[in-house]
N, C-alpha and C positions, 0 to 999 in steps of 0.2 A: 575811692571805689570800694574797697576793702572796708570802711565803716559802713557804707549803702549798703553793704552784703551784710553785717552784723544786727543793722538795726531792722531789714525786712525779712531773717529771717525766721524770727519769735511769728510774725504773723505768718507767713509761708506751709512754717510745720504743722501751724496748729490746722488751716488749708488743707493743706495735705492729707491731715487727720478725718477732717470732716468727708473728703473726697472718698477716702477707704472705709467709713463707717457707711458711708451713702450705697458707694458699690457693693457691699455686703449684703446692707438689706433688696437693694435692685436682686440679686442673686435669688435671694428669698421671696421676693414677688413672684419673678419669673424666669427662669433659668435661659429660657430660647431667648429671650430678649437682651439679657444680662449675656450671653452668649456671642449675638450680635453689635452689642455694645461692646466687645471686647474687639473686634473686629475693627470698626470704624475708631475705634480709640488707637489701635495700634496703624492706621493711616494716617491721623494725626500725629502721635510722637514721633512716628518718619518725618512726617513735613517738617515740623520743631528741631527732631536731631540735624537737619540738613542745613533747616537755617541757623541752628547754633555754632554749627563749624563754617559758616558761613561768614557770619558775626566777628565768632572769637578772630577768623584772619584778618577783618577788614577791624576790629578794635587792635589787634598787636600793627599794623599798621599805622592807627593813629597814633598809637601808643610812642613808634620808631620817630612818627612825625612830629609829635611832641617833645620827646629827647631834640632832634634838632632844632626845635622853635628855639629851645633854652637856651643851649648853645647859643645860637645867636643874638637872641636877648643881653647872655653873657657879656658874649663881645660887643655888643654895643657899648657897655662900661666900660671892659676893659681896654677896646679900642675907639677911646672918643678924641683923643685929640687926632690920631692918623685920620679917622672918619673926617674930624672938621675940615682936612686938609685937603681930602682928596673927594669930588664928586662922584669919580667912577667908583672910587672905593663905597661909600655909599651907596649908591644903586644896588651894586654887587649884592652887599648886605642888605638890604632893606628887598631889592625886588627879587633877587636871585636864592635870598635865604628865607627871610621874612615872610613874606607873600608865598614863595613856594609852598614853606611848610604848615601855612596858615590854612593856603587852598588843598593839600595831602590832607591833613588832618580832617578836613570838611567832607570830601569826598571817600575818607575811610569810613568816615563816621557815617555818613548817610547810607554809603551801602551795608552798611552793618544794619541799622535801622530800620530801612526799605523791608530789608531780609526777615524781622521781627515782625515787621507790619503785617507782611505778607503772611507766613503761618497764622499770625492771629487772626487776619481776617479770614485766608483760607480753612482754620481751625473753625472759625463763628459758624460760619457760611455751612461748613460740614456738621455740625452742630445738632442744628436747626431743622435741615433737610433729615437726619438722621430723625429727628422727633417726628416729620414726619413721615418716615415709614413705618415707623414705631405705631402707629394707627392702621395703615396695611397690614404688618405681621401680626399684630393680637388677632385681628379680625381672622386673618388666615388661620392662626392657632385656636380660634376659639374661645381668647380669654377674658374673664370677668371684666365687666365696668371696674368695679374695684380696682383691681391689678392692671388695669391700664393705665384709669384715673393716678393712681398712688403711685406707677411707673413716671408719668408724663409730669407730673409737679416733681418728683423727687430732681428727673434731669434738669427742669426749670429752678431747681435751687441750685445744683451744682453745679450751675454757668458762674456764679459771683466765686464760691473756692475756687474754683479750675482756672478763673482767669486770675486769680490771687497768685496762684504756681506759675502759670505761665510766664506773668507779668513781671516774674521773679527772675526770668532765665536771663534776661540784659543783666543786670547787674552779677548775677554770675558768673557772666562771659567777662566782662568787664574787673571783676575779680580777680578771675582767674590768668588772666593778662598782667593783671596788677602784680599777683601772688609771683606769677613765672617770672618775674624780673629781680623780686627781692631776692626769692630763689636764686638767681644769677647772682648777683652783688654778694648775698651771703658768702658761694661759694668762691668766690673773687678775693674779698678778702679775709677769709677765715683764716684765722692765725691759729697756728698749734701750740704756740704759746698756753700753758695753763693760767688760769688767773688774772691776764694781763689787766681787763677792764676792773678787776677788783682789788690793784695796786693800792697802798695808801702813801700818798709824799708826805715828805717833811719829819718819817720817825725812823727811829734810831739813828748811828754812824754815818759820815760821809763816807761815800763809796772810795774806797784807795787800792792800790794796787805797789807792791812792793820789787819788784824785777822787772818784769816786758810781758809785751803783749809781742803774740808772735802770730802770723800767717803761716798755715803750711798747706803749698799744695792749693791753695784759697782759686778757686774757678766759679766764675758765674758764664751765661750764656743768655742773651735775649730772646725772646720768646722772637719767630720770625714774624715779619709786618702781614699784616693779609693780601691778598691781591685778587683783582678780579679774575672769576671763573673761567679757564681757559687759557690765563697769561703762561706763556711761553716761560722752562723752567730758568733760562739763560737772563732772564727777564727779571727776577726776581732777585733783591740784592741779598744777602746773606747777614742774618742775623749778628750782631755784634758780639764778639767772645774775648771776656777779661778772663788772664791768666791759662795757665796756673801759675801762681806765685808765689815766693817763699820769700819773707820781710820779717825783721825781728824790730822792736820799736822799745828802746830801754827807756826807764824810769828816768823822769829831769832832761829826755836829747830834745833838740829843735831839728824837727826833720822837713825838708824842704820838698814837694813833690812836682817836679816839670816835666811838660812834655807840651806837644802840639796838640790842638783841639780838635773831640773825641778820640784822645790818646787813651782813655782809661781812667784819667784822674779822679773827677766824680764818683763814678763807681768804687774803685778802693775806699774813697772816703766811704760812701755809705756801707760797703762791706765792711770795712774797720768798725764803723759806730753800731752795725747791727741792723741797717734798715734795710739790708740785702742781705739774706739768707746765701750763704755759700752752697753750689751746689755739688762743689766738691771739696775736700783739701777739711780743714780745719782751723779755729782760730782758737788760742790758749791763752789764760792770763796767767802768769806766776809758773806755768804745767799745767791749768788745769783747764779744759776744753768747755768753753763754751757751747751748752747746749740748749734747746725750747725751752727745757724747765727754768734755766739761768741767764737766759739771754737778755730781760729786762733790766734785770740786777746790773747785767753787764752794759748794759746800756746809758745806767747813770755814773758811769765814768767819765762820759763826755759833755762838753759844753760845745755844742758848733755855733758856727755862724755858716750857712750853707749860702752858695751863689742864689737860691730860693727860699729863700729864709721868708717865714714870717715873725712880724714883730708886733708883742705879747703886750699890753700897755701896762698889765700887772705885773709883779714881780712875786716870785714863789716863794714861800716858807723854804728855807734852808734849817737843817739839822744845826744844833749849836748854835744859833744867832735870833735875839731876840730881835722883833719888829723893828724897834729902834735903830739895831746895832744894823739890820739890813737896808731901813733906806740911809741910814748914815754914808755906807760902804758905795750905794748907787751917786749922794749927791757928790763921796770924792769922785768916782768913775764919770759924771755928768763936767765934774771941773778939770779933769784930765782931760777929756776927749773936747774941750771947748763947747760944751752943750748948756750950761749953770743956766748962760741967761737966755734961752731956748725953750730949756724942758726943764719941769720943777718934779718933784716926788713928794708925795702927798700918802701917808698910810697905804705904803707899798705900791701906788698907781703913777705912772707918768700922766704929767699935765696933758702932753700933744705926743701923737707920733706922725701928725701931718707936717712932713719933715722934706727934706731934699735928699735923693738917694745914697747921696754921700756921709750925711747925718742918721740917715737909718739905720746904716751898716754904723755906725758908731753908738749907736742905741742898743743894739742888738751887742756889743762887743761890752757896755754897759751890763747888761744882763748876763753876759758868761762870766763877766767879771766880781757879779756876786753872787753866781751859785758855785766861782772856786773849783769847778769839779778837778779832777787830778787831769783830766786831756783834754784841751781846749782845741777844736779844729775849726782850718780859718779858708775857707773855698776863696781864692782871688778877695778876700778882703780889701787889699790897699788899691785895687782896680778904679774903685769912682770916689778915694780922695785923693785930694790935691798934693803938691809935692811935698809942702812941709807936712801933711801929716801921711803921709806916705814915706817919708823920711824917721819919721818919729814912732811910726809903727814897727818900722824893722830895728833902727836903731838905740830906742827906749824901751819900749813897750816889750815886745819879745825876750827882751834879756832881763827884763823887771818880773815878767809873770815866770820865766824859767828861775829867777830868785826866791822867789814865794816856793818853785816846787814842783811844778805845772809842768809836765809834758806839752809841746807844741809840735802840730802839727798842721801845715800851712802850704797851701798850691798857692805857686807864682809863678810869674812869667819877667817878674825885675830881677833881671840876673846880675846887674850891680849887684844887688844885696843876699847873694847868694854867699856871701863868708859871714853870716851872720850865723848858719845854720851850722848844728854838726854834720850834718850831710843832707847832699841832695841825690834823690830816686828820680830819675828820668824814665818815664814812660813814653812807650810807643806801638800803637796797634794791640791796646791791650795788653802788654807782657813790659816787664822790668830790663829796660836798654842800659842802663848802666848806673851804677850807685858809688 
């Protein structure tokens, strides 16, 4: 929409232009006339302003109705084996999403349309008629053949600019619809971060950290769900609220974090790593407070493997290790994790990551295992593998990367293997139940 507006409007202005050169010399013919044509002009852009705010609702309409199409398009990928499974489930999506927002979007768009049509025709119609009273008025006024003649072609030229402008107002509506959304998204997610998108990896120092990282006072709050207009305030469940909490996390501990689900855990981790801005309390590394200017920096401290992880089929430039020395480091971490004859590493790329869930999360633990970072964080990790390496995670792996150096950090819920840890944080309803 936003390129249809760029490329019609070189010819629009120049329109425009010729529109106000016309009406100028009109003025200079004959003022009574030019007088009256200002008149019927301004009954006209009423009609147009009416149907443009007409438009613009019935396009932010389709616009809404097109967000949902997608969605559901989405999920049709996302959800294709439950779809194969289930008929109703299907219909649901196909007739009750699909079609819905197929038939919305039709119907936004036509009466947006309809509405355009209309002023243009009722613009033409008014026009025309206006030309000819324009042969009444001179006669009433007395004026020259000339200044009638040179009145009545000049408005006969300015039907093809004027419908040039006109013709322009859809896509400006359409536009402007387009524009009011990035708008939105922009300010969604504008980060205050300076610089971030102008980051460069791979130069200078591994990010290290020499004492702890400490939470103080660390409070987040969810934003509350919407509800429909009217709902009853009893009605409405109450936004989720982490903390405030106060955790100190020292250099080389293995810190266990438990609790029951939506206890909080999630949250902390991403509070901890920086992907949740605290909106209260403070987070310090060494004493020194994590702030927008430095919070990227702080960022690459971490290696996670998040319960939403995605998985990178590249592998990144690390600080100190030449290309060699880093798919070297991935094929031991592909023969540790039982993956060699699975996944190959080729100038920095895995062969496959169409993998079984349990093998992802082992891919992904591949990848934290060569960017080293100094805090490795591990969301239910050992959750979808099997016993022996579920055994081999807590009882090798763990005490291997805490050798190297590695702070760990790791939610579970295998409380056998909870003496593995220097300690375990039990959360509940958001807040720190016992450490």
């Amino acid at each position: 929409m936003v390129s249809g507006l760029c490329l019609g409007l070189p010819m629009t202005v120049v329109s425009a232009t010729v529109v106000l050169g016309c009406l100028g010399w009109l003025v200079w013919l004959s003022w009574q006339l030019a007088a009256l044509l200002a008149v019927v002009m301004a009954g006209g852009i009423a009609i147009h302003r009416l149907a443009l705010e007409r438009a613009i609702a019935g396009f932010d309409a389709a616009r809404e109705g097109e967000d949902a199409l997608h969605k559901a398009w989405r999920r049709l990928g996302d959800a294709a084996k439950e779809l194969r499974l289930s008929r109703g489930r299907r219909a649901q999506v196909y007739q009750g999403e699909i079609l819905r927002s197929v038939d919305d979007i039709r119907q936004a768009s036509v009466k947006a349309g309809d509405a355009f049509s209309f002023a243009h025709e009722a613009g033409s119609a008014l026009y025309f008629l206006f030309i000819a009273v324009v042969f009444g008025a001179a006669r009433f006024w007395n004026l020259s053949a000339e200044a009638l003649s040179g009145f009545v072609l000049a408005l006969l030229y300015l039907k093809g600019p004027m419908d040039q402008v006109l013709g322009f107002l859809p896509f400006f509506a359409r536009a402007r619809v387009a524009l009011g959304r990035v708008a939105e998204l922009t300010e969604r997610f504008e980060s205050p971060e300076p610089g971030l998108a102008d980051a460069v990896a791979g130069t200078g120092a591994r990010p290290a950290f020499a004492e702890a990282i400490v939470l103080s006072g660390v409070r987040y709050a969810f934003a509350p769900a919407e509800t429909e207009e009217g709902a009853q305030a009893a009605q409405v469940a109450a936004p989720f609220v982490f903390g405030p909490i106060d955790l100190r996390i020292a250099r080389g501990e293995i810190l266990f974090i438990a609790g029951d689900n939506g206890s909080g855990k999630t949250t902390f981790l991403k509070l901890l790593t920086g992907l949740y801005l605290p909106q209260a309390g403070m987070v310090t590394v060494d004493g020194e407070a994590v702030t927008d200017a430095s919070r990227d920096t702080y960022r690459q401290l971490f290696s996670p493997v998040l319960s939403d992880f995605h998985l990178f089929e590249a592998l990144t430039d690390e600080p100190g290790l030449t290309h060699a020395q880093r798919d070297d480091l991935a094929r031991a971490g592909l023969a540790r994790l039982a993956l060699e004859g699975k996944v190959a590493v080729n100038d920095g790329t895995f062969s496959t990551i169409d993998l079984s869930t349990g093998q992802r999360k082992r891919l992904a633990l591949v990848h934290a295992w060569v960017e080293a970072r100094p805090v490795m964080v591990f969301d239910e990790w050992a959750a979808d593998q099997d016993p022996s390496f579920r055994h081999q995670f807590y009882t090798e792996l763990l005490p291997e990367l805490r050798a190297k150096g590695h702070t760990l950090v790791v939610i579970s819920h295998d409380d056998r293997y909870f003496g593995v840890a220097d300690r375990v944080v039990h959360f509940r309803d958001g807040r720190i139940a016992a450490a």
